[in-house]
C-alpha positions in Angstrom: 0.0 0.0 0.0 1.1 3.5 -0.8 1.1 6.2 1.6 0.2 9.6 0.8 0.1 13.3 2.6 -2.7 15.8 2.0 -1.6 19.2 3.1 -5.0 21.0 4.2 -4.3 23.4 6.6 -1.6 26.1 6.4 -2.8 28.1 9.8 1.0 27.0 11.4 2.1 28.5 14.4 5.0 31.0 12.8 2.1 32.9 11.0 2.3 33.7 7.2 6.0 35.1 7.6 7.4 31.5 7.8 5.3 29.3 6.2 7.6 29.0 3.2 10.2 27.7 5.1 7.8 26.1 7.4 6.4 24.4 3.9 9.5 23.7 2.4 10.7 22.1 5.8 7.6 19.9 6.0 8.0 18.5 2.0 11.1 17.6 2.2 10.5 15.7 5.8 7.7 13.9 3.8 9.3 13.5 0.3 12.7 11.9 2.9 10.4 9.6 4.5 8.7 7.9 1.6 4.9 9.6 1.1 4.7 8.7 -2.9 2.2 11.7 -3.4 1.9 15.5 -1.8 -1.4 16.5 -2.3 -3.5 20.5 -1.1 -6.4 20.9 -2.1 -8.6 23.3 -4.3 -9.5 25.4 -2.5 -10.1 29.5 -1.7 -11.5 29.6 1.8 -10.6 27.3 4.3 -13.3 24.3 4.2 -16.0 23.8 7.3 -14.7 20.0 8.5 -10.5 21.5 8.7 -11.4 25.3 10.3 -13.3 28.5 9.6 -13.1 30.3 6.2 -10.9 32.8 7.6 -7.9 30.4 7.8 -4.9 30.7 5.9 -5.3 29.1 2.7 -3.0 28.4 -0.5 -3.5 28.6 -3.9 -3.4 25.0 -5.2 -1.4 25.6 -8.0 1.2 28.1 -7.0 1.8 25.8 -4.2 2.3 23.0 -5.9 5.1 24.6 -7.6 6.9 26.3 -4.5 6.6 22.3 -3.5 8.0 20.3 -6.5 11.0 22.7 -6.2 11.7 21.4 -2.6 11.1 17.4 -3.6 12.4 14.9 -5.8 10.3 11.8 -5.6 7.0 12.4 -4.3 4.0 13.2 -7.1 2.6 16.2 -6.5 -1.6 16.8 -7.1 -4.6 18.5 -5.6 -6.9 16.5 -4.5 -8.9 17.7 -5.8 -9.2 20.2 -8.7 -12.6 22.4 -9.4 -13.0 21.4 -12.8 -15.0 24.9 -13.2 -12.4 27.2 -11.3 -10.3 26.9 -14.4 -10.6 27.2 -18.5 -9.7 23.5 -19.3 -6.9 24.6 -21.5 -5.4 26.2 -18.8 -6.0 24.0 -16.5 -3.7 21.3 -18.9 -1.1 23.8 -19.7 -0.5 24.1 -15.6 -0.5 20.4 -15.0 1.7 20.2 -18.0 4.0 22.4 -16.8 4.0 21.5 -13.4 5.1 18.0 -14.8 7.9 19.1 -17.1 9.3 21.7 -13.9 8.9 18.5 -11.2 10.9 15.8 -13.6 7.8 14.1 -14.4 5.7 13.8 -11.0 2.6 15.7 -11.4 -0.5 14.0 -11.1 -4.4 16.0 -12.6 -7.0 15.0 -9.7 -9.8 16.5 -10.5 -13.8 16.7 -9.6 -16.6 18.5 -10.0 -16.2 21.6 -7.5 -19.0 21.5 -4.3 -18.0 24.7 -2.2 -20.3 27.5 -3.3 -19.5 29.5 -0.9 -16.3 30.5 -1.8 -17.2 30.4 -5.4 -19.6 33.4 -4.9 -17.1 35.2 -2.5 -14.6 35.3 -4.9 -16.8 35.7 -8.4 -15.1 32.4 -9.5 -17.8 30.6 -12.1 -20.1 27.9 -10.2 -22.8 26.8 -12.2 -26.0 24.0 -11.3 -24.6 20.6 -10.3 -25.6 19.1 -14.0 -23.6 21.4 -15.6 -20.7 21.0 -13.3 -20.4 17.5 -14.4 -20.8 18.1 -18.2 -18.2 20.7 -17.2 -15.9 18.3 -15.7 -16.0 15.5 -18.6 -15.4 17.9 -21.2 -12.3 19.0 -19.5 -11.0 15.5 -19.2 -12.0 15.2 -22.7 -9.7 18.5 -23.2 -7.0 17.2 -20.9 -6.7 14.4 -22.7 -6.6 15.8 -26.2 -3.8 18.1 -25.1 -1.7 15.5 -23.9 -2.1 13.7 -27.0 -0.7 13.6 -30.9 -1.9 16.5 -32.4 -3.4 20.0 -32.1 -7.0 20.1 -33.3 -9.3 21.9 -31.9 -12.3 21.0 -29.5 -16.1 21.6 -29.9 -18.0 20.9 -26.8 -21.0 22.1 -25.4 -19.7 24.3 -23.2 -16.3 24.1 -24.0 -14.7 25.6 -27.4 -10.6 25.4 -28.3 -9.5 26.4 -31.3 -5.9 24.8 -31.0 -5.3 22.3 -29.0 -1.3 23.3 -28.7 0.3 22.3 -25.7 4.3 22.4 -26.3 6.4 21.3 -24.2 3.9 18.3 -23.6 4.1 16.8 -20.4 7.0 14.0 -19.4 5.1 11.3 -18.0 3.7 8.5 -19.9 1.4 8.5 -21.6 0.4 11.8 -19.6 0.0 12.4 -16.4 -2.0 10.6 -14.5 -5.5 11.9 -13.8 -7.7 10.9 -10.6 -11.3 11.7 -10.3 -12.4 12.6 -6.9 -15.5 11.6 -5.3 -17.9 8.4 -4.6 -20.5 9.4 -7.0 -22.2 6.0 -8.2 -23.8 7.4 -11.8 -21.5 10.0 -13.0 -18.2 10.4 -10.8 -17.3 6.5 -10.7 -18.5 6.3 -14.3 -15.9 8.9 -15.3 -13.4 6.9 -13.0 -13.9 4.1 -15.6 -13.5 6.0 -18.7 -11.5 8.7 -17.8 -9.3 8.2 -15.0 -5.6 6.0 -13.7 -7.5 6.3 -10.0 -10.3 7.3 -8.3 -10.2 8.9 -4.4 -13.0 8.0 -1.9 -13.8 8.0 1.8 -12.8 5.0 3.9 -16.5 5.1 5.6 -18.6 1.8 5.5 -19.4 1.9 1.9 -16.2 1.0 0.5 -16.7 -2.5 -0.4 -19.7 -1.6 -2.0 -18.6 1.6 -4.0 -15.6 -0.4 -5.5 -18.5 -2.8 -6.7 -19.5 0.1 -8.7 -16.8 0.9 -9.9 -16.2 -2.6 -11.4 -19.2 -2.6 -13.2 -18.7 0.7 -14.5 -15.6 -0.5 -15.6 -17.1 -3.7 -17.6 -19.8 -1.4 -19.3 -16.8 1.0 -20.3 -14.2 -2.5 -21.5 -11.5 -1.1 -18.5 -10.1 -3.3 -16.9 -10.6 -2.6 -13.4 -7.8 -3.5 -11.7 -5.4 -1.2 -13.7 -7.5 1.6 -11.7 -5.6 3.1 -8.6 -7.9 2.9 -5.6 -6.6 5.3 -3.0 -9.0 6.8 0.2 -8.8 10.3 2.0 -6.9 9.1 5.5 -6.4 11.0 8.7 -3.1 10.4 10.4 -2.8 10.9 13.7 0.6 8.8 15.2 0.5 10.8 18.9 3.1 12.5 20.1 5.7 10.3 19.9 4.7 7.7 17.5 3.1 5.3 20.1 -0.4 5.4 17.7 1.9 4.1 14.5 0.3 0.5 15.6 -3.4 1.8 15.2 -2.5 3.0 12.2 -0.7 -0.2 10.3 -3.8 -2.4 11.3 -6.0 0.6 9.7 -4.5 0.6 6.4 -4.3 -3.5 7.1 -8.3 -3.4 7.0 -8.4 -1.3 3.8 -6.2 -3.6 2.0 -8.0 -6.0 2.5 -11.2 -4.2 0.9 -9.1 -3.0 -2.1 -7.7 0.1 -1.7 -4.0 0.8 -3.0 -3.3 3.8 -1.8 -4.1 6.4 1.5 -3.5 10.2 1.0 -4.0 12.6 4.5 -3.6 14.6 6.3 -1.4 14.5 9.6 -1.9 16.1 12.7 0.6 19.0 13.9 2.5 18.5 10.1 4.0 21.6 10.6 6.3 19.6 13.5 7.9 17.6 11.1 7.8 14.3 13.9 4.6 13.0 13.3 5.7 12.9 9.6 8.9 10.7 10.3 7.0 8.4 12.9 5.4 7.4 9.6 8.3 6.7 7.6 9.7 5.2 10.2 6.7 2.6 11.2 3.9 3.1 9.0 5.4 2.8 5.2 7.8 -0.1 5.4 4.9 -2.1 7.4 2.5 -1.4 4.8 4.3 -1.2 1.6 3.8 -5.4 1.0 -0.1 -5.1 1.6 
């Protein structure tokens, strides 16, 4: 199993002033120890379930960047893109980029956007759930195209490209790979299956039966479903001097067993560093055969 860390909170104690280094310090702790994947996520305003709006919050992007220049190994991905924050082609010229910069680690996870709220504070486009989703396939459809021979253009319905150019293309094979976010059992797992190297869920009691979903999506589409990444949002919490590493090996044990590949979370007190060795220490190598 492959062990991930989701960076979702940037309210540190140093304040704004040192998060850089404070950031820096905390990638290359994680990138040292083994995480395969860094992931933020997409979003404005700090989310409801991590603290209140008025947090300190990153850009996705930009942050991204500041951390692939501090790492060397570890993929590098939000998890998870608002597919309607960004014009499509843009959004594939940044992942692009970010890919070429990082050596080849960048990874497009991508869903449908849900916070309205800080949407409408900041003017950013969120349209009617219905159209979010035709939103969000045409832009893997765009994604795609880009990272492919050729340059025509696209006609969508709601998307239109002239050019598809996207030089220099990206260096992973055959492009980066894209994860779609979210447990949705008619649209989101269905794009999984046609779309997508991995899908992201959470580890609540409907696992089992959302991966059964997914494998019949998969059939309908002619995927074959176990070349599909199966990874779970994960909080890690290893106390304060590792002695909860245990708890969390005969966690990731249990989701093994149900299928999943791979964990991506958050860690409590990051910004420490500790918590984030304990793991490399205990938690990687005792998982890595599951």
């Amino acid at each position: 199993m492959k062990v991930g860390l989701q960076i979702p909170d940037f309210t540190w104690p140093g304040g704004p002033s040192s998060l850089g280094a404070d950031l820096a310090r905390v990638a290359r702790t994680a990138d040292d120890a083994g995480f395969n994947r860094i992931a933020v996520m997409d979003h404005f305003f700090q989310i409801g379930m991590v603290g209140p709006p008025e947090h300190d919050m990153l850009e996705a992007y930009t942050t991204l960047g500041f951390l692939a220049a501090h790492t060397s190994r570890a993929r590098l991905l939000t998890l998870v893109t608002g597919a309607v924050y960004r014009p499509p082609g843009l959004l594939a010229k940044t992942v692009t980029t970010l890919d070429a910069l990082s050596g080849g680690r960048a990874e497009l996870g991508i869903g449908a956007a849900w916070n309205e709220e800080e949407a409408r504070g900041l003017g950013l486009p969120f349209p009617p759930i219905a159209e979010r989703f035709e939103r969000l396939e045409e832009t893997l459809q765009i994604c795609l195209r880009m990272w492919g021979d050729g340059d025509e253009a696209y006609e969508g319905r709601h998307y239109r490209l002239g050019r598809t150019l996207n030089s220099p293309q990206a260096l992973s094979r055959p492009h980066p790979p894209i994860m779609v976010g979210g447990s949705g059992e008619r649209k989101t797992l269905r794009f999984v299956a046609r779309y997508a190297q991995a899908c992201n869920l959470f580890p609540g009691p409907d696992v089992a039966h959302k991966l059964d979903v997914l494998r019949e999506h998969c059939a309908a589409e002619g995927r074959d479903y176990d070349e599909i990444e199966k990874t779970v949002i994960f909080r890690f919490d290893p106390g304060e001097k590792g002695e909860k590493t245990g708890e969390i090996v005969d966690t990731l044990g249990k989701l093994a067993e149900l299928g999943i590949d791979a964990v991506i979370g958050g860690v409590t007190d990051v910004w420490r560093v500790t918590p984030l060795e304990a793991i490399g220490a205990d938690v990687i190598p005792a998982v890595a055969d599951l």
